[in-house]
C-alpha positions as CSV (number, residue, x, y, z in Angstrom):
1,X,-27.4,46.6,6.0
2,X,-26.4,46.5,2.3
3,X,-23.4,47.9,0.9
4,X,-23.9,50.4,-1.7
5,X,-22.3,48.0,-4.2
6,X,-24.8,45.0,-3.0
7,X,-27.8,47.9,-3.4
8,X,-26.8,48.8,-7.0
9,X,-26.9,45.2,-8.0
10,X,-30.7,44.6,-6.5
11,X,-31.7,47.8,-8.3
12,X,-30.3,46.7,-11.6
13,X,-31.7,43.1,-11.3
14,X,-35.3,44.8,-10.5
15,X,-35.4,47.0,-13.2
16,X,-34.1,44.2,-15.2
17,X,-36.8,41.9,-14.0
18,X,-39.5,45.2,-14.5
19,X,-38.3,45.2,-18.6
20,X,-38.3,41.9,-19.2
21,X,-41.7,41.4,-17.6
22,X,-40.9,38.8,-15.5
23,X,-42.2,38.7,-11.7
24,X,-40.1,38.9,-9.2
């Protein structure tokens, strides 16, 4: 299971990802 801490961080890099219009 992830932490929430470890959660936050995948949703941040996703939506980060999302913006900058780069696949994941």
């Amino acid at each position: 299971m992830l932490t929430r801490k470890q959660h936050e961080l995948l949703m941040f890099i996703h939506e980060r990802l999302k913006e900058s219009g780069i696949p994941p």
